[in-house]
Wavefront OBJ file of the C-alpha trace (Angstrom):
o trace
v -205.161 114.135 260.820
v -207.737 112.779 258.057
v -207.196 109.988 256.285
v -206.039 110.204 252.699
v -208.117 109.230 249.699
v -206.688 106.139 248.674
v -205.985 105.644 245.151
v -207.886 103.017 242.985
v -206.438 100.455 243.052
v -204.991 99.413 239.234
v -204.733 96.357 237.692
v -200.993 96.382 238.090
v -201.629 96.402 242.117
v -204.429 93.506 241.074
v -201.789 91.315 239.613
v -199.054 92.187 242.058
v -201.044 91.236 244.630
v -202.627 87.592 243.443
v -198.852 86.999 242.405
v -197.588 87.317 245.563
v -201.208 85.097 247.083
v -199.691 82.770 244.428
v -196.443 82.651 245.352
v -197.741 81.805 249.148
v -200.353 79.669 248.880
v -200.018 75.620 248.982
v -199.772 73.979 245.987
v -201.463 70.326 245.570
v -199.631 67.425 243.284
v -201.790 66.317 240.842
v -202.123 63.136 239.356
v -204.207 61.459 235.931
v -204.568 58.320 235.236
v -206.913 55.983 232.571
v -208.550 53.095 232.637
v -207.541 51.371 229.365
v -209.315 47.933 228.232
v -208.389 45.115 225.643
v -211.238 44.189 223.581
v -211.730 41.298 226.020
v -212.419 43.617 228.563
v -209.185 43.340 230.820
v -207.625 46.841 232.558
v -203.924 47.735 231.185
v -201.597 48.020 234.291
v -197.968 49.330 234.232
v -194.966 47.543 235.634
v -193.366 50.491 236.435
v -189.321 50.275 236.482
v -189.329 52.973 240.330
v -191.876 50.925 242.513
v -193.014 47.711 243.415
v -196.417 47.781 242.487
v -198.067 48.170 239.383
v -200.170 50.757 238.123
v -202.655 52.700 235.778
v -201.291 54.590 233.045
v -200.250 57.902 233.951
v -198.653 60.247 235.515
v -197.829 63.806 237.175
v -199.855 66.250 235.536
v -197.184 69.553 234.602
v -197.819 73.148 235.624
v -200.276 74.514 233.676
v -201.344 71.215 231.723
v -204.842 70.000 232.304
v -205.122 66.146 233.741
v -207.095 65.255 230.654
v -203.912 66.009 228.181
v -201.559 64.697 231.189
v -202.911 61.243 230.946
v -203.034 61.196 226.913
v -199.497 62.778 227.153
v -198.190 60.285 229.464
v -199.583 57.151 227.773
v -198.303 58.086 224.244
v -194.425 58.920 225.941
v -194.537 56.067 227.947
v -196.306 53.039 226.467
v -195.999 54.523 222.562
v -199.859 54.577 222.676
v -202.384 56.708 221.506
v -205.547 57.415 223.445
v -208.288 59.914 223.908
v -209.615 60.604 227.191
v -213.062 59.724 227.943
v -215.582 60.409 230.799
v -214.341 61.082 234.036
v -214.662 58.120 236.382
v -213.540 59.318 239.955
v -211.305 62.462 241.764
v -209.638 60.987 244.103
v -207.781 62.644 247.211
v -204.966 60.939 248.315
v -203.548 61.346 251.449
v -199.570 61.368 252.316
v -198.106 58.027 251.302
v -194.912 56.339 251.532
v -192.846 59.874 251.740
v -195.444 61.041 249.238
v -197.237 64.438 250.320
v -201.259 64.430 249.481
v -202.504 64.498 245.947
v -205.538 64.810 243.958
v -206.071 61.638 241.084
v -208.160 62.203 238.048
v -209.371 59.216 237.021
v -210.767 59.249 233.171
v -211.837 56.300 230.957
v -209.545 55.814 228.265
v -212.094 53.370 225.981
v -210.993 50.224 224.371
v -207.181 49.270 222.725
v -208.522 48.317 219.721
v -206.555 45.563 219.098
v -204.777 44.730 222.715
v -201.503 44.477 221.473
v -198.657 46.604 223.112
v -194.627 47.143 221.357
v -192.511 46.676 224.252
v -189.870 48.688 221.776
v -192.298 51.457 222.423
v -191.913 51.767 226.244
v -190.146 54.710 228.009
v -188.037 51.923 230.027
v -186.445 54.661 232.490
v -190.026 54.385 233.807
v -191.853 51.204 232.160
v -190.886 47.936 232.806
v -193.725 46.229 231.501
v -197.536 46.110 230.699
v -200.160 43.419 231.669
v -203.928 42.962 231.030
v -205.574 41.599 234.233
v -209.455 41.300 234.987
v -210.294 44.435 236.900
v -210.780 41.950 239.419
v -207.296 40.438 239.806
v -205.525 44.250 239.892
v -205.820 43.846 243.636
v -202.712 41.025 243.122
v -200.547 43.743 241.689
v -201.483 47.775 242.643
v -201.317 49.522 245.305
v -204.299 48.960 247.989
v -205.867 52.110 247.118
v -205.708 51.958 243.705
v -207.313 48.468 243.398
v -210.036 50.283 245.534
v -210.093 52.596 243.116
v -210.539 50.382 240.572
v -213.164 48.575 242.182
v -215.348 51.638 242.915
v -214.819 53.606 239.778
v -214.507 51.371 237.027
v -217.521 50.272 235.955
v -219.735 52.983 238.008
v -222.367 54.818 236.278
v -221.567 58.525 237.459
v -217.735 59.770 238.210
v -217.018 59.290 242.185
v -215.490 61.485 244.759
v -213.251 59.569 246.883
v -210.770 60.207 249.501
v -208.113 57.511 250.156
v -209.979 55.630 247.417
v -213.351 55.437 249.835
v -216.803 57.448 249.227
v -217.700 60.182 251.290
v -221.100 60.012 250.560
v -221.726 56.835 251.122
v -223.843 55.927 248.347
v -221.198 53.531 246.640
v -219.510 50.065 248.991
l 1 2 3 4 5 6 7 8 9 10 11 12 13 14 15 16 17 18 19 20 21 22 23 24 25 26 27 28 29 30 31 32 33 34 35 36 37 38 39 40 41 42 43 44 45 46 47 48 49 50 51 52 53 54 55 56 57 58 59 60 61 62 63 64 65 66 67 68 69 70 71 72 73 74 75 76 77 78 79 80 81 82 83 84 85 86 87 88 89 90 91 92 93 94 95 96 97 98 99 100 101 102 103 104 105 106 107 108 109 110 111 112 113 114 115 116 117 118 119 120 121 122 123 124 125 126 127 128 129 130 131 132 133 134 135 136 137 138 139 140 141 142 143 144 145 146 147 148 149 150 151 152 153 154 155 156 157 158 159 160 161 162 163 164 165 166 167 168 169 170 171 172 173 174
C-alpha cells in the first residue's frame, strides 16, 4: 500500500508541537543578583530574615522576566532602592544545595549607592532583616562559601566569568 502524501505541516501543528516540547522539557531556577558599593567602596549584603547567611541583593528571577529587571525589581521591593543594572560580572551554575535543586546566577554590577545610606523602614522584612557594608574581602565572614567565591572571582574582574559552583572552568582566573 503506498504511503500517503503527508500534509504540510501548519503553524498550528508548529506550535502544538513546541508546546507540548515545552511542557516536557526541564526547567532551570534562575537566579540575579548585584554587586552594590558605598562610595567607600564596601559590597551591600542582605541579612536575609529565611537563612543564616547573608547575601547579595536579589532574587528568583519570574517566568518570563529577564535577570537584568529581576535584580532591579528585587532590590527596589526589598531594600526600597533604586538601581540600574550594569555589566555583567559572572553566570554562575550552581549545583543542588541544601534541598535546593541546580540553578543558574546572573551576576551584574549594580554601580555605586550614591550616598550609602539605607531606610530600614524601606525593607520588605518578611524577607530582609538587615543590610551591611563589608569590604569585599570580609563577605567570606557572612555568605555562603560559594558566594564569597563568587565575590572574590567576579567582583573586580575585567571580563564577566563563567563559573560552576563559583570555580572557573577555564582556568584562566584563581
Amino acid at each position: 500500500m503506498p504511503d500517503r502524501p503527508r500534509r504540510p505541516e501548519t503553524e498550528r501543528d508548529r506550535l502544538r508541537r513546541i508546546s507540548i516540547l515545552n511542557a516536557r522539557l526541564p526547567k532551570k531556577r534562575t537566579i540575579a543578583q548585584g554587586v552594590l558599593r558605598n562610595p567607600a567602596g564596601e559590597v551591600l549584603l542582605c541579612e536575609l530574615s529565611y537563612k543564616k547567611e547573608w547575601d547579595l541583593p536579589g532574587g528568583v528571577v519570574d517566568p518570563g522576566e529577564s535577570p537584568a529587571t529581576c535584580v532591579e525589581r528585587e532590590v527596589e521591593e526589598e531594600l526600597g532602592i533604586d538601581v540600574s543594572v550594569g555589566r555583567l560580572l559572572a553566570v554562575n551554575w550552581l549545583p543542588p544545595w541544601r534541598g535546593w535543586d541546580d540553578a543558574i546566577l546572573y551576576l551584574f554590577d549594580l554601580g555605586t549607592h550614591e550616598t550609602g545610606e539605607l531606610d530600614p523602614r524601606r525593607f520588605l522584612r518578611r524577607e530582609i532583616a538587615g543590610a551591611h557594608w563589608v569590604s569585599a574581602g570580609a563577605a567570606g565572614e557572612h555568605v555562603a562559601p560559594y558566594t564569597a567565591r563568587m565575590v572574590e572571582l567576579a567582583v573586580d574582574a575585567p571580563v564577566p566569568l563563567y563559573l560552576e559552583n563559583s570555580e572557573p572552568v577555564d582556568g584562566r582566573v584563581r
